[in-house]
C-alpha positions in Angstrom: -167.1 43.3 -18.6 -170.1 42.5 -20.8 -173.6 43.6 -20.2 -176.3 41.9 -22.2 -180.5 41.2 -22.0 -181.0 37.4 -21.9 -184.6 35.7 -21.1 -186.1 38.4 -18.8 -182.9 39.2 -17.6 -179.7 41.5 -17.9 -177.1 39.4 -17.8 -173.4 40.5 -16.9 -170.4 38.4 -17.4 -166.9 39.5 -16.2 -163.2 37.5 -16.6 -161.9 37.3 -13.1 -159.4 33.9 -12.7 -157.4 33.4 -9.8 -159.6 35.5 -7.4 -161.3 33.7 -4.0 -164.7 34.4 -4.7 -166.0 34.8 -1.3 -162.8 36.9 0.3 -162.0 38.7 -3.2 -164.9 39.6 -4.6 -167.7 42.4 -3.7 -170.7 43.0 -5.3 -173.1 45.9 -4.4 -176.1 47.0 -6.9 -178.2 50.2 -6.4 -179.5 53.3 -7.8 -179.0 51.8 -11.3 -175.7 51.0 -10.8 -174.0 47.4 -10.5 -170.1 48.0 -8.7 -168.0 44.8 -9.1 -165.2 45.2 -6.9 -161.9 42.4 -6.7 -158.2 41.7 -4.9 -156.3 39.7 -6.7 -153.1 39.0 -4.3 -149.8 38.0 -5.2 -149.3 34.1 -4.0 -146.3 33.8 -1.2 -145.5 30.6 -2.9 -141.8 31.7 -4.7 -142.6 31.1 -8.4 -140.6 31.2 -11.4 -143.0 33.5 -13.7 -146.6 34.2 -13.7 -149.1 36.2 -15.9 -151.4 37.1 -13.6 -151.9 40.9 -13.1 -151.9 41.5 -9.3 -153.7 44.4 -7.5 -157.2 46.0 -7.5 -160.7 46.0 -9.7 -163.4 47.9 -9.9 -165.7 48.6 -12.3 -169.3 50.0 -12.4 -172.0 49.7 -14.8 -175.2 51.6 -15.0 -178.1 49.0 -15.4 -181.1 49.1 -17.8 -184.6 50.9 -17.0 -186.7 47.9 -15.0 -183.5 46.6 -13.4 -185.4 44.5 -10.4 -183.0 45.0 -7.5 -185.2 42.1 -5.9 -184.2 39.5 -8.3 -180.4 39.5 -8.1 -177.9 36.3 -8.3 -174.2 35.8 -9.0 -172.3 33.1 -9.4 -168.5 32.2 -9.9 -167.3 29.6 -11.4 -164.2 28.6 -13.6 -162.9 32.5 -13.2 -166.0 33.5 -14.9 -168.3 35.7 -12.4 -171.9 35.7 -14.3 -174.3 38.6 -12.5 -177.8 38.2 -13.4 -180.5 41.1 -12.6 -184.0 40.2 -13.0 -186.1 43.1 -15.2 -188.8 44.5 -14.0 -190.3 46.4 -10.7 -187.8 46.9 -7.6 -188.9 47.3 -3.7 -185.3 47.6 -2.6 -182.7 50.6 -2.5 -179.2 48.8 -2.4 -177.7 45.9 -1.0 -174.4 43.5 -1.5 -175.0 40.4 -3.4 -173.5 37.2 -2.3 -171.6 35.2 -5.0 -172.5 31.3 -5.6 -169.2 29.1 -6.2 -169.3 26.7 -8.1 -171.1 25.4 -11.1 -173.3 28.0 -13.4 -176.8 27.4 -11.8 -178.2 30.4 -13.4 -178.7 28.8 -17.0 -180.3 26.5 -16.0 
């Protein structure tokens, strides 16, 4: 995972492939602290070989001073799950962000 500031914005990128972003994938942000949480499950499909590393993710990350909680977005796209957190002043607490799939609308 990869934490960087970009345009008013820290901007965190994670490599995730073969993951179903909406079933998968939970994201909650709080308290400073971004928690990216994924399943990856093992395919029934009877396969010869496969790479893929099977099982549980989780990682958390504390976020810079002036993280806006209010200004959150994710998206998912190509295995690549981009999380970008506006900078700034924050009303809210905590909360779970939904995930986008699909192409990257946040560099635009």
């Amino acid at each position: 995972m990869e934490g960087k500031v970009e345009r008013g914005h820290y901007l965190v990128l994670a490599e995730l492939p073969g993951i179903d972003p909406v079933k998968d994938l939970k994201i909650t942000i709080g308290d400073r602290l971004l928690v990216i949480e994924a399943r990856r499950t093992k395919d029934s499909a009877e396969k010869i070989r496969s790479e893929f590393q099977y099982g549980a993710f989780r990682r958390e990350m504390v976020l810079p001073t002036g993280a806006n909680l209010d200004a959150v977005a994710a998206t998912y796209a190509d295995g690549i799950l981009k999380v970008s957190i506006g900078l700034g002043e924050s009303a809210r607490r905590g909360r779970q962000i939904p995930v986008v799939r699909g192409c990257d609308r946040m560099s635009k």
